[in-house]
C-alpha positions in Angstrom: -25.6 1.6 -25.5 -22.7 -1.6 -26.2 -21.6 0.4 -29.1 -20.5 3.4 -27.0 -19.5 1.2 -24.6 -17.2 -1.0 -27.0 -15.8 2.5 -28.2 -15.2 3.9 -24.8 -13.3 1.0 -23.3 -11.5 0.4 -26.7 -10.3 4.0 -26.3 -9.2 3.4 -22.6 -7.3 0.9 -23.7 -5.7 1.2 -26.5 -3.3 4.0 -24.9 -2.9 1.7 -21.5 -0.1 2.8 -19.5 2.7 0.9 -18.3 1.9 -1.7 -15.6 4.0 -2.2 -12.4 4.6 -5.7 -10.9 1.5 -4.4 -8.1 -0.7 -2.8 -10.6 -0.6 -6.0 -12.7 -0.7 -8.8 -10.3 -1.8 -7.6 -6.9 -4.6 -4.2 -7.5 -5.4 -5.4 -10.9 -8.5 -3.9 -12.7 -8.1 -6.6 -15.6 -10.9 -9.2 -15.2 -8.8 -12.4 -16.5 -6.1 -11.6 -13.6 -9.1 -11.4 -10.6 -10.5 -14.3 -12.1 -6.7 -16.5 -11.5 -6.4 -14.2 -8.3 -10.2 -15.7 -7.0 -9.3 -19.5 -8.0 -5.4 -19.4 -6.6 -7.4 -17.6 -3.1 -10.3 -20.3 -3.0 -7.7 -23.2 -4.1 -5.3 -22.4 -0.8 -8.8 -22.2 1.1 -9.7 -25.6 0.0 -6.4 -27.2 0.7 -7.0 -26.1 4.5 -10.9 -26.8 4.0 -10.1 -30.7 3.3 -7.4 -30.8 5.9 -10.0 -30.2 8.3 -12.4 -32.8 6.9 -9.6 -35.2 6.9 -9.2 -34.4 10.9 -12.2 -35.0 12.1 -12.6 -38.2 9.8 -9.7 -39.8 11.8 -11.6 -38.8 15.0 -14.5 -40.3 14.3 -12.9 -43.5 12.6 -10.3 -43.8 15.8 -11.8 -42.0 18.6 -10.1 -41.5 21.5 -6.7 -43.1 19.9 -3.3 -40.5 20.0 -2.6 -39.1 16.7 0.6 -37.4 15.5 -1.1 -35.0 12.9 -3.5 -33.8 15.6 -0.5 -33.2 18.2 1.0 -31.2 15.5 -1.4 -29.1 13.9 -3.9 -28.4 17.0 -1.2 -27.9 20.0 -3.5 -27.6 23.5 -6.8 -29.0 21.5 -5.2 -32.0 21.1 -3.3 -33.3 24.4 -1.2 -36.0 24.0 -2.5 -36.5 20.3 -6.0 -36.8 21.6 -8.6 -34.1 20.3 -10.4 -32.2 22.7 -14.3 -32.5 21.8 -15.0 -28.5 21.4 -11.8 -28.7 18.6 -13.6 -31.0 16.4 -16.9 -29.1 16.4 -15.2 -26.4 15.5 -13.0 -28.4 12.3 -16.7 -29.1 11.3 -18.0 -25.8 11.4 -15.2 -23.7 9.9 -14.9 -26.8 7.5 -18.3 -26.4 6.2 -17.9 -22.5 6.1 -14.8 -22.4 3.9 -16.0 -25.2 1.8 -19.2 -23.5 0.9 -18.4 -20.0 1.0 -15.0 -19.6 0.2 -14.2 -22.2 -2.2 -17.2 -23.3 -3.9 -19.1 -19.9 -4.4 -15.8 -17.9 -4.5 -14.1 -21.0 -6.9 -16.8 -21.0 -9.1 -18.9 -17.5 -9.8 -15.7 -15.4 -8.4 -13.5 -17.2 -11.1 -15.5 -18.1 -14.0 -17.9 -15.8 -13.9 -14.8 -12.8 -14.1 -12.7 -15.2 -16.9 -15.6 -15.8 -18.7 -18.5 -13.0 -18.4 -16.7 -10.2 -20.9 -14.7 -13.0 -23.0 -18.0 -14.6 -24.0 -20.5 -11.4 -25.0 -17.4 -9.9 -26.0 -17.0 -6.9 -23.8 -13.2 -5.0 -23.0 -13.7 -5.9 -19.4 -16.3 -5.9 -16.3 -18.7 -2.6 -16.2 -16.5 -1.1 -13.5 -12.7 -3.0 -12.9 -12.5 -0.9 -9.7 -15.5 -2.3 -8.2 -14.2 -5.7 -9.9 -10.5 -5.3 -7.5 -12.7 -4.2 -4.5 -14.9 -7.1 -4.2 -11.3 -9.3 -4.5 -9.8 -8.1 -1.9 -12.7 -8.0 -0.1 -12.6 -11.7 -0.2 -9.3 -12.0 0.7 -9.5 -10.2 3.7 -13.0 -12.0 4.6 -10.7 -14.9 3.9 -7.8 -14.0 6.5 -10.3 -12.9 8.9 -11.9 -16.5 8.7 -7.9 -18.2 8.7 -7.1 -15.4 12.1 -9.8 -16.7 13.7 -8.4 -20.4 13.7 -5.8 -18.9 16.1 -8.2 -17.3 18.9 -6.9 -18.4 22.5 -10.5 -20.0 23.1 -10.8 -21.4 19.7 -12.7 -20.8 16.8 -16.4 -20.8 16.1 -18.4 -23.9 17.0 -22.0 -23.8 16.1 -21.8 -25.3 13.1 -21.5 -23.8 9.5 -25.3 -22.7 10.3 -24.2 -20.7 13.6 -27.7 -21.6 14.9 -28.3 -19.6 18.5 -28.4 -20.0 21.5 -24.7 -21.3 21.1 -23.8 -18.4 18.5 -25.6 -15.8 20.1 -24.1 -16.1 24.0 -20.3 -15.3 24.4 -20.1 -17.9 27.6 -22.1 -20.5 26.0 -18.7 -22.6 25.1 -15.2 -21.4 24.1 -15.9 -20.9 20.5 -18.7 -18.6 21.0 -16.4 -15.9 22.3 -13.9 -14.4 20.1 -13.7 -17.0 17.4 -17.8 -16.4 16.8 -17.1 -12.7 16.6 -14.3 -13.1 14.3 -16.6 -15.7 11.7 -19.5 -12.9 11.9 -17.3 -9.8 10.8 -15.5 -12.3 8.2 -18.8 -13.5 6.7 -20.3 -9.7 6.9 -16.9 -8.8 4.5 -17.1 -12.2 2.4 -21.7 -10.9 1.8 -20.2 -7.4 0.5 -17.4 -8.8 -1.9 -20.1 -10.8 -2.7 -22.9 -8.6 -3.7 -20.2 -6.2 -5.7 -19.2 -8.8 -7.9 -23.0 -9.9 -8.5 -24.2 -6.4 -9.2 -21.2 -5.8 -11.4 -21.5 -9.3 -13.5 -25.5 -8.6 -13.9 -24.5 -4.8 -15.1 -21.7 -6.7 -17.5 -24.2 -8.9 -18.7 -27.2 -6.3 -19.8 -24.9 -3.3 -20.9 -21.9 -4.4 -22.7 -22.7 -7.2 -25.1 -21.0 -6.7 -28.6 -23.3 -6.5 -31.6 -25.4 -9.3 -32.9 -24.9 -11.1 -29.2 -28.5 -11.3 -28.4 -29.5 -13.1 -25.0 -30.6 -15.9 -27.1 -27.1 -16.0 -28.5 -25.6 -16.0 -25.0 -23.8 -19.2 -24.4 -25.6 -21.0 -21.4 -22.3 -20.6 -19.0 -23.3 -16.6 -19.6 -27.0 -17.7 -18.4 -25.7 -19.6 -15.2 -23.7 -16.9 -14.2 -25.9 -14.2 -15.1 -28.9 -15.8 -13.1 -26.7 -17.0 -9.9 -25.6 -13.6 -9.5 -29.4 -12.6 -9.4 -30.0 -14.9 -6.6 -27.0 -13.7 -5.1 -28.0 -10.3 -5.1 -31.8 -11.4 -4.1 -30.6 -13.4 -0.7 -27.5 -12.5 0.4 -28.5 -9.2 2.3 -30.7 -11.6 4.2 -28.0 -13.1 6.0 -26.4 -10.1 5.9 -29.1 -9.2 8.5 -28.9 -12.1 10.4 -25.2 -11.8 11.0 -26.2 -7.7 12.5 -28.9 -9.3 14.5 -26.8 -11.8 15.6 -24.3 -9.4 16.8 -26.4 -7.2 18.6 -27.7 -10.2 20.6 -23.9 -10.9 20.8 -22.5 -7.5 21.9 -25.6 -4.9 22.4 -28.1 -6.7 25.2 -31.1 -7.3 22.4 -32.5 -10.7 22.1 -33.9 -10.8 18.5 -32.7 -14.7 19.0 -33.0 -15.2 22.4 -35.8 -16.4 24.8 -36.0 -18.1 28.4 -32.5 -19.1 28.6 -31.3 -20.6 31.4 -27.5 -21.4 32.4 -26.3 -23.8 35.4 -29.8 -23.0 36.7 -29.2 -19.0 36.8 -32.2 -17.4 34.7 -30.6 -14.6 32.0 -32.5 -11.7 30.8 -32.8 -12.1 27.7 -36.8 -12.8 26.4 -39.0 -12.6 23.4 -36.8 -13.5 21.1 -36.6 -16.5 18.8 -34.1 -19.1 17.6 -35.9 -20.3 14.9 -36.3 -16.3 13.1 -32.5 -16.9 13.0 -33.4 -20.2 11.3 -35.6 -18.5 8.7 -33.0 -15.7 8.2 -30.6 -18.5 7.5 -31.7 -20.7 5.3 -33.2 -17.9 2.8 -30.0 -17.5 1.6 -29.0 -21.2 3.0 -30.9 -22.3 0.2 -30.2 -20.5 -2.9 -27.1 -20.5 -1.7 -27.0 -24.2 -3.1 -27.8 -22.4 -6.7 -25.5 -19.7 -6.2 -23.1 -22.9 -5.9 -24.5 -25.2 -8.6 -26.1 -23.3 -11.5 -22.4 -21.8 -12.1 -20.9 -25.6 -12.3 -24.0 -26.8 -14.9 -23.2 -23.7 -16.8 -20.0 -25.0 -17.3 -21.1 -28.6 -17.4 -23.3 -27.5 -20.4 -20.4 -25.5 -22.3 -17.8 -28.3 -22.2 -19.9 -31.3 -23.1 -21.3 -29.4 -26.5 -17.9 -28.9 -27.4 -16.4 -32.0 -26.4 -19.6 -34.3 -28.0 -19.2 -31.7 -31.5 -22.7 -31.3 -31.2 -25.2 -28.8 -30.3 -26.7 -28.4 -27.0 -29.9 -30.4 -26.9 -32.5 -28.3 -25.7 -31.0 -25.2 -25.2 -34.3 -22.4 -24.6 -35.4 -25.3 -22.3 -32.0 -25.3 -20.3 -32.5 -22.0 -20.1 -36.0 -21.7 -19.0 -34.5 -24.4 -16.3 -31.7 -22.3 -14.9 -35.3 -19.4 -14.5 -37.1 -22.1 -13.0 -34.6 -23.5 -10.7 -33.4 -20.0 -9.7 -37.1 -18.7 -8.7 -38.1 -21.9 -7.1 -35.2 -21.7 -4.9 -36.4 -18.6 -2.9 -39.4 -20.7 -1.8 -38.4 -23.9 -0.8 -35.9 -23.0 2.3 -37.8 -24.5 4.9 -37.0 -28.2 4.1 -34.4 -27.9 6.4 -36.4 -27.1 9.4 -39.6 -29.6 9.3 -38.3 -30.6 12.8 -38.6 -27.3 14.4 -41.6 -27.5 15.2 -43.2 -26.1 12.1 -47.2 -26.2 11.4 -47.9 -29.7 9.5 -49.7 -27.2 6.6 -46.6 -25.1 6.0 -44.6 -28.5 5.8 -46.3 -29.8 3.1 -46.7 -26.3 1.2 -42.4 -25.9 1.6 -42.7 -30.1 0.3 -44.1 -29.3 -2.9 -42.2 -26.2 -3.8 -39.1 -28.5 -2.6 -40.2 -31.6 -5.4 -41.3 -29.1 -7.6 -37.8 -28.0 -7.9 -36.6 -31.6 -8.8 -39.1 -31.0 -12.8 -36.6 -28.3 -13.9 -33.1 -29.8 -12.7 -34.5 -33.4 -14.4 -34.5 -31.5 -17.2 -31.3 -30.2 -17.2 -30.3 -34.2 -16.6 -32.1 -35.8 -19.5 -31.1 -32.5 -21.8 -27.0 -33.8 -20.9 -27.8 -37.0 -21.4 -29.3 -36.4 -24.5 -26.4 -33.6 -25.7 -23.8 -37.0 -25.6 -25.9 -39.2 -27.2 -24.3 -40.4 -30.5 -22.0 -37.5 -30.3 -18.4 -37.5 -31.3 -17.2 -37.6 -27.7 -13.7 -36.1 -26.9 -12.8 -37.7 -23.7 -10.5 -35.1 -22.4 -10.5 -34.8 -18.7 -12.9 -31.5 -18.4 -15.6 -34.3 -20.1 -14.7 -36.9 -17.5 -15.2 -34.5 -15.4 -18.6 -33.1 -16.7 -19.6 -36.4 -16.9 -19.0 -37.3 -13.2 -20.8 -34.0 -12.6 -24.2 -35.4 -13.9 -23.4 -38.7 -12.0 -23.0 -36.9 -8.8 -26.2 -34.5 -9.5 -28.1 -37.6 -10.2 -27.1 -39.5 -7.3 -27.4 -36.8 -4.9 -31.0 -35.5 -6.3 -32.3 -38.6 -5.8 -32.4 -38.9 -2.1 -33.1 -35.2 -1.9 -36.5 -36.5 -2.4 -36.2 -37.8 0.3 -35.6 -35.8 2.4 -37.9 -32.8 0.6 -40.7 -35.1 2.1 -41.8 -33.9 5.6 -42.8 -37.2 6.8 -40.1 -38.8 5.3 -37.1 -36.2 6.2 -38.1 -36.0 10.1 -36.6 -39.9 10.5 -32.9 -39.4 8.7 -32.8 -35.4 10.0 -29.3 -34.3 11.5 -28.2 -38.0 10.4 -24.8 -39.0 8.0 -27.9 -39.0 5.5 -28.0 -35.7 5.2 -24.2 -35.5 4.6 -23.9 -37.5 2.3 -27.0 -36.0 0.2 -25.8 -32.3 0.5 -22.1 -33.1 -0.1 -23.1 -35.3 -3.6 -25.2 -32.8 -4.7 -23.9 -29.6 -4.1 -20.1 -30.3 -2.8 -19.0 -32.8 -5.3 -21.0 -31.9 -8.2 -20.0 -28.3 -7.6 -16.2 -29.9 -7.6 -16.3 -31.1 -10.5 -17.7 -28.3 -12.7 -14.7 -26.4 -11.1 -12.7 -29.1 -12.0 -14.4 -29.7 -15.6 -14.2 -25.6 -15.8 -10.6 -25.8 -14.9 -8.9 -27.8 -16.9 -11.4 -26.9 -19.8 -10.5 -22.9 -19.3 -6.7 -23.6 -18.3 -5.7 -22.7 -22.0 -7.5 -19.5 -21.9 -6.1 -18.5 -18.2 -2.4 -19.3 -18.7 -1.8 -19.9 -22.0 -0.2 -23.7 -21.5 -2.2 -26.8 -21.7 -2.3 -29.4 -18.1 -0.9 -32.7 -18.5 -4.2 -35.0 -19.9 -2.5 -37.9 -18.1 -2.6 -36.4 -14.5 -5.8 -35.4 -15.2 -7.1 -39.2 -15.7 -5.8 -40.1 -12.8 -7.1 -37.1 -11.0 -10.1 -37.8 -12.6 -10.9 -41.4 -11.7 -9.2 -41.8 -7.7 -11.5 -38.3 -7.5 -14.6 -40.3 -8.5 -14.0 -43.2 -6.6 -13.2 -42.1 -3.4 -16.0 -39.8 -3.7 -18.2 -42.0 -3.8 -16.5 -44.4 -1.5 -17.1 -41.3 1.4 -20.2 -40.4 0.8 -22.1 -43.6 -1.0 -21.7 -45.6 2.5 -23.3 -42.7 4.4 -26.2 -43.1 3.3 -26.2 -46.4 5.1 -25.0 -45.2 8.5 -27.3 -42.4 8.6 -30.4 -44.5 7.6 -29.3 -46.4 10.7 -29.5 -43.7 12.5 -25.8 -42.2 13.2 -26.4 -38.5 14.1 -24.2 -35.8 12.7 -21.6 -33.5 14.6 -21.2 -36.5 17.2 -17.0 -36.4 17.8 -17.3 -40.1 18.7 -19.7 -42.6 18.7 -18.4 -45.0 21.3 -20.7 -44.1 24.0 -23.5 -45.7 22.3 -23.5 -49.5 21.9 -26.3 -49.2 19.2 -23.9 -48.0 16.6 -20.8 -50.2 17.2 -21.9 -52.4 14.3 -21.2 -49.2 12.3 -17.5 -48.2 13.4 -16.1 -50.5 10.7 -18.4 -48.3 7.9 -16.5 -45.3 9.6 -12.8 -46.7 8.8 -13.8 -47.6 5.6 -15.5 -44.1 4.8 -12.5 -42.4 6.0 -9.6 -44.4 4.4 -11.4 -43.2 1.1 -11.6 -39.9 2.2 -7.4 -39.5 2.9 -7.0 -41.3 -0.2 -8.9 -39.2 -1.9 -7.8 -36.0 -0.2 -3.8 -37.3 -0.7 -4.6 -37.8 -4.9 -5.7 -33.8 -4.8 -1.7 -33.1 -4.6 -1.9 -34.2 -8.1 -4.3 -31.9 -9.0 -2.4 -29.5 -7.3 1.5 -30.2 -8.8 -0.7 -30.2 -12.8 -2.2 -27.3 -11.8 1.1 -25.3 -10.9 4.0 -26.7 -13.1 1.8 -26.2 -16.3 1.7 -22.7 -15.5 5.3 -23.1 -16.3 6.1 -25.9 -18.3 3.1 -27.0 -19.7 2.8 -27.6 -24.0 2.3 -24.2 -25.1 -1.7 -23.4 -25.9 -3.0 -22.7 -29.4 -5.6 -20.2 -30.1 -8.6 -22.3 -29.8 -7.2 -25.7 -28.3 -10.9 -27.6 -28.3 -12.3 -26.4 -31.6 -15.3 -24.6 -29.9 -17.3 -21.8 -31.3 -17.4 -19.1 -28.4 -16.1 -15.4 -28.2 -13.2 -16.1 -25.8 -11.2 -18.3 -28.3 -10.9 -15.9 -31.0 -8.8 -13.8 -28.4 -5.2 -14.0 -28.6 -3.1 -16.6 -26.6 -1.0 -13.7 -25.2 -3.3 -11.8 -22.5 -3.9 -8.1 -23.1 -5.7 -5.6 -21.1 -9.1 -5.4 -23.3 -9.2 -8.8 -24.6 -9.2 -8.3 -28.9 -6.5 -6.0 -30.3 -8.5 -3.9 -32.5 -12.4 -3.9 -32.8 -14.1 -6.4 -31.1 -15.8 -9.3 -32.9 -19.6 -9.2 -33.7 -21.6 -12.3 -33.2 -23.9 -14.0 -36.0 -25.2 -17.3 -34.5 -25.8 -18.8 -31.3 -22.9 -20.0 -29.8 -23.2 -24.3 -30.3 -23.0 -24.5 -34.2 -21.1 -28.2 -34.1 -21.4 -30.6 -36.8 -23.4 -28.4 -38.7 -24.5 -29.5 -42.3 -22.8 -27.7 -45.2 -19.4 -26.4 -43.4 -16.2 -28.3 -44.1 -15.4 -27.9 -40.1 -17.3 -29.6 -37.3 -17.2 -26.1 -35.5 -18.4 -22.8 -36.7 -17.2 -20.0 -34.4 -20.3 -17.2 -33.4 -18.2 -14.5 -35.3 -18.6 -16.4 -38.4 -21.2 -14.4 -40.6 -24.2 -16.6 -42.2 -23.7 -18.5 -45.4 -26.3 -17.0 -48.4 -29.4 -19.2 -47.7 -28.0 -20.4 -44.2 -30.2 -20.6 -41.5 -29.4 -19.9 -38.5 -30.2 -23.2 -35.3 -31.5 -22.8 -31.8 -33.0 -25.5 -30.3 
C-alpha cells in the first residue's frame, strides 16, 4: 500500500504546476507551509494570550490602583485606569482558552506534527493536503471568532476557561454570558473540527504512507507522540464537542440538560432536571487528555533533540514507547481529579485517585529514561537542549505536587487555590513551552532554511527559566495558604494581607519574563531573513527529514524517496567513522541492527 502510495504522489508531483503567491502561501496543500502557517497563527495568539496574563497580574499585585495600559487597552472596562471586576474574569478565561487551545495544542501537534509527520516516515505529503488546508483555516477562523469576541459591547466570556454552568448556560447571568459566551461556543465548536481533521489525517499519514523498511519500530519517538496524541484527540474531543451543543441549547433552545432549581433575585426560572456537574463530566473527558494532547507532542520532541544533542541513543526506547500507550490510555480514566469537591461518592474518589497516581509509573519513566539518555553523553548545549532540559525540570517539578492534588483527601484542602495554578501551568503550560521552544529552534533549519542566533537563544533560554519559575514556584506558597483562584483582588480579606508582597513579587517576574519573549520574537523573525544560511543536516542527526534538500519543494525528496534500514537513533555507534548514522544508511556486512 506505501509503495503505490510513494508512486502516486511522486507522479503528482513531479509535473506540479506553477504556484501563485495565494496557492503557495495562503490555500496551500503543502504540509511544511501549514505547519509555519499553524506556528505564525498560534505565535500571534500567544502574544495576546500573555498580554492578558500580564493584565490581570498587575490587578491582582495593585488592586484598585489606576493603570495606563489598562486605560488603553480595555476602554469602558477600565474607568479611569481602574479594571472593572467582570473584565478581569474574563482576561482569565479567554487567557486560559487561547493558551491551551490555541497556542499550545495548535503550536505544538498543528505545527510539528504537519512539519514533521511525512518528513520523518518519509511520505510526499499528508494523506489528503485538502483536508490538511481545511482544518487550517478552520483554526484561523475559530481563532478570529475567539479574537471578535473580545470586542462584544457586554464583553467577552467569563466562566472561566471551563465555562462551568449556571454562569455559561444563562444569557442574563452577567455580561459575558450573553454574546461573548455565544461567540467562545461557536469558536471552540470550529477550533474541535479543525481539530479532529488534522488528527484523522496525521493517524491516516502515519499507518498508510511510510516508505519502505520504516517499520513502527523504526519510527522515531516524535512520530509516536504525534501519532498517539492525535488518537486521543480523536477519542475525546467530540465529547466536548457535545457539551458545547448541549450547552447551547440550554443557551438558546429552553432545554436544561445543565440546569436545575435556579433561582435569580428571588424569581424561580423554569428550568429543572438538569445537572451542572454532567457538564462537569462532559468537560473534563476531554479536560483531561487534553493535558496529553498538549504534552506527549512536547516529550516527543524532548526525546528527538536530547538523542541528537547527547550523540547517543535513546535510552529505553520500546519502554518510552509503551509509556506514551500507557499514559495515553490512562488519561481517559482519570478525569475526575478535578471534581473531588463536587460532591462526588467517597468510593468513586478513591477509584479516579489510583488511576490518577497510576498515571505518575509511566511518565516517571519517561523522566528517569531522559535522564539516563544524557548521562555521559557528548552533550551539545545548543539552545533546543537547554530547552529540553528545562522541559524535564518543569515536568518534574510540576508532577510532583500533582500527587498531591491526585489524592482526594489531600486535593479537597488546596482546590480552586494558586496551588492549583501553579501545578497545571509547570506541568502542562511551561513544559509544553518549552518543547515548542526546544522543537523550534531545533526544527528552525528544516522550516526556513536559516539558522536563529544561538546567543539570543541563551538569553531567551535562561530569563525564560527563571522567571518561570519565579511566577509559579511562589504559588505554591500562597495557595497552600489558602489564596483562592479567580479572586480580582484580595484586599477585602485581612487573612491574606501577609501575602500581597508574594503577589508583587510573582508578578514582577511574570512582566519580566513576558518583556524577554520579544527576544524570542525579534530571533524568530529576522532569521527568517538574515539568519546564517542552513546546511543540509545542521545537528548531525540520523532522521528522514535531513536528507531533504535545504530548498523546500512540493513532495519533499527530488526523485525517489529514501528507504529506511535502522531505527532512527544510531549515535556513537561502534565501527562507523561518524558519531551519526542516518536511517537511510543500509547495514554494514555482519552489522547488527540496535533498539533498545
Amino acid at each position: 500500500m506505501s509503495t503505490h502510495a510513494d508512486t502516486h504522489a511522486h507522479d503528482d508531483h513531479g509535473h506540479h504546476h506553477k504556484e501563485t503567491f495565494i496557492t503557495k502561501y495562503i490555500f496551500s496543500q503543502d504540509h511544511k507551509m501549514i505547519s509555519k502557517q499553524y506556528l505564525i497563527t498560534g505565535t500571534i495568539m500567544g502574544v495576546i494570550g500573555v498580554l492578558m496574563s500580564i493584565m490581570f497580574r498587575m490587578q491582582i499585585a495593585w488592586p484598585e490602583e489606576p493603570n495606563v495600559l489598562f486605560e488603553a487597552l480595555l476602554g469602558k472596562w477600565a474607568p479611569d485606569g481602574v479594571m472593572d471586576a467582570d473584565i478581569y474574569l474574563a482576561l482569565v478565561t479567554i487567557h486560559g482558552t487561547i493558551m491551551v487551545f490555541f497556542v499550545l495544542t495548535a503550536g505544538l501537534s498543528g505545527t510539528f506534527s504537519n512539519l514533521l509527520i511525512p518528513l520523518q516516515i518519509g511520505a510526499r505529503d499528508m494523506a489528503s493536503g485538502f483536508l490538511n488546508m481545511v482544518s487550517y483555516w478552520l483554526f484561523f477562523l475559530s481563532s478570529v471568532i475567539m479574537i471578535i469576541s473580545l470586542f462584544v459591547e457586554a464583553g467577552p466570556a467569563a466562566a472561566g476557561w471551563t465555562i462551568y454552568p449556571p454562569l455559561s448556560a444563562l444569557p442574563m447571568a452577567q455580561g459575558g454570558s450573553g454574546m461573548g459566551m455565544t461567540l467562545w461556543l461557536v469558536s471552540m465548536a470550529i477550533f474541535i473540527a479543525s481539530s479532529l481533521l488534522g488528527s484523522l489525517n496525521y493517524v491516516v499519514t502515519v499507518i498508510n504512507l511510510r516508505t519502505k523498511g520504516m517499520s513502527m519500530t523504526r519510527l522515531p519517538l516524535t512520530v509516536w507522540a504525534f501519532f498517539v496524541t492525535a488518537i486521543i484527540g480523536i477519542v475525546s474531543f467530540p465529547v466536548l464537542l457535545s457539551a458545547a451543543l448541549l450547552l447551547i441549547m440550554d443557551r438558546s433552545f429552553g432545554t436544561s440538560f445543565f440546569l436545575s432549581d435556579i433561582f435569580i433575585q428571588g424569581e424561580v426560572l423554569h428550568y429543572q432536571g438538569g445537572s451542572p456537574v454532567l457538564f462537569e463530566h462532559l468537560f473534563w473527558f476531554l479536560g483531561h487528555p487534553e493535558v496529553y494532547i498538549v504534552i506527549l507532542p512536547a516529550m516527543g520532541m524532548v526525546s528527538e533533540i536530547m538523542a541528537s544533542n547527547s550523540r547517543k541513543p535513546i535510552f529505553g526506547y520500546r519502554a518510552m514507547i509503551a509509556s506514551i500507550l500507557a499514559i495515553a490510555f490512562l488519561s481517559t480514566i482519570v478525569w475526575g481529579h478535578h471534581m473531588f469537591i463536587s460532591g462526588m461518592n467517597p468510593f468513586l474518589g478513591s477509584v479516579f485517585t489510583f488511576t490518577t497516581l497510576l498515571i505518575a509509573i509511566p511518565s516517571a519513566v519517561k523522566a528517569f529514561n531522559w535522564i539516563t539518555t544524557i548521562w555521559k553523553g557528548n552533550l551539545q548545549m545548543n539552545t533546543a537542549m537547554l530547552f529540553s532540559i528545562g522541559f524535564v525540570s518543569t515536568f518534574i517539578t510540576g508532577g510532583l505536587t500533582g500527587i498531591i492534588l491526585g489524592d482526594s483527601a489531600l486535593d479537597i484542602n488546596v482546590h480552586d487555590t494558586y496551588f492549583v495554578i501553579a501545578h497545571f501551568h509547570l506541568v502542562m503550560g511551561i513544559s509544553a513551552l518549552y518543547g515548542m521552544f526546544a522543537g523550534i529552534y531545533h526544527w528552525y533549519p528544516k522550516m526556513f532554511g536559516r539558522m536563529m542566533n544561538k546567543n539570543l537563544g541563551y538569553i531567551h533560554f535562561w530569563v525564560t527559566a527563571i522567571c518561570a519559575y519565579g511566577v509559579f514556584f511562589p504559588m505554591h506558597f500562597i495557595g497552600m495558604a489558602g489564596l483562592p483562584r479567580r479572586y480580582y483582588t484580595n484586599s477585602a480579606f485581612p487573612l491574606f494581607d501577609d501575602l500581597a508582597n508574594v503577589n508583587v513579587v510573582i508578578t514582577v517576574f511574570a512582566i519580566v519574563g513576558a518583556v524577554f519573549q520579544v527576544i524570542f520574537l525579534y530571533n524568530f523573525f529576522v532569521s527568517m531573513f538574515y539568519g546564517k544560511r542552513a546546511t543540509k543536516n545542521p545537528w548531525k542527526s540520523t532522521t528522514l527529514e535531513w536528507t531533504t534538500p535545504v530548498e523546500h519543494i512540493h513532495g519533499n525528496w527530488p526523485g525517489e524517496i529514501p528507504h529506511v534500514h535502522r531505527w532512527a537513533y544510531d549515535y556513537s555507534k561502534p565501527g562507523h567513522d561518524v558519531d551519526f548514522v542516518p536511517q537511510d544508511v543500509p547495514l554494514k556486512e555482519g552489522e547488527e541492527e540496535l533498539q533498545h
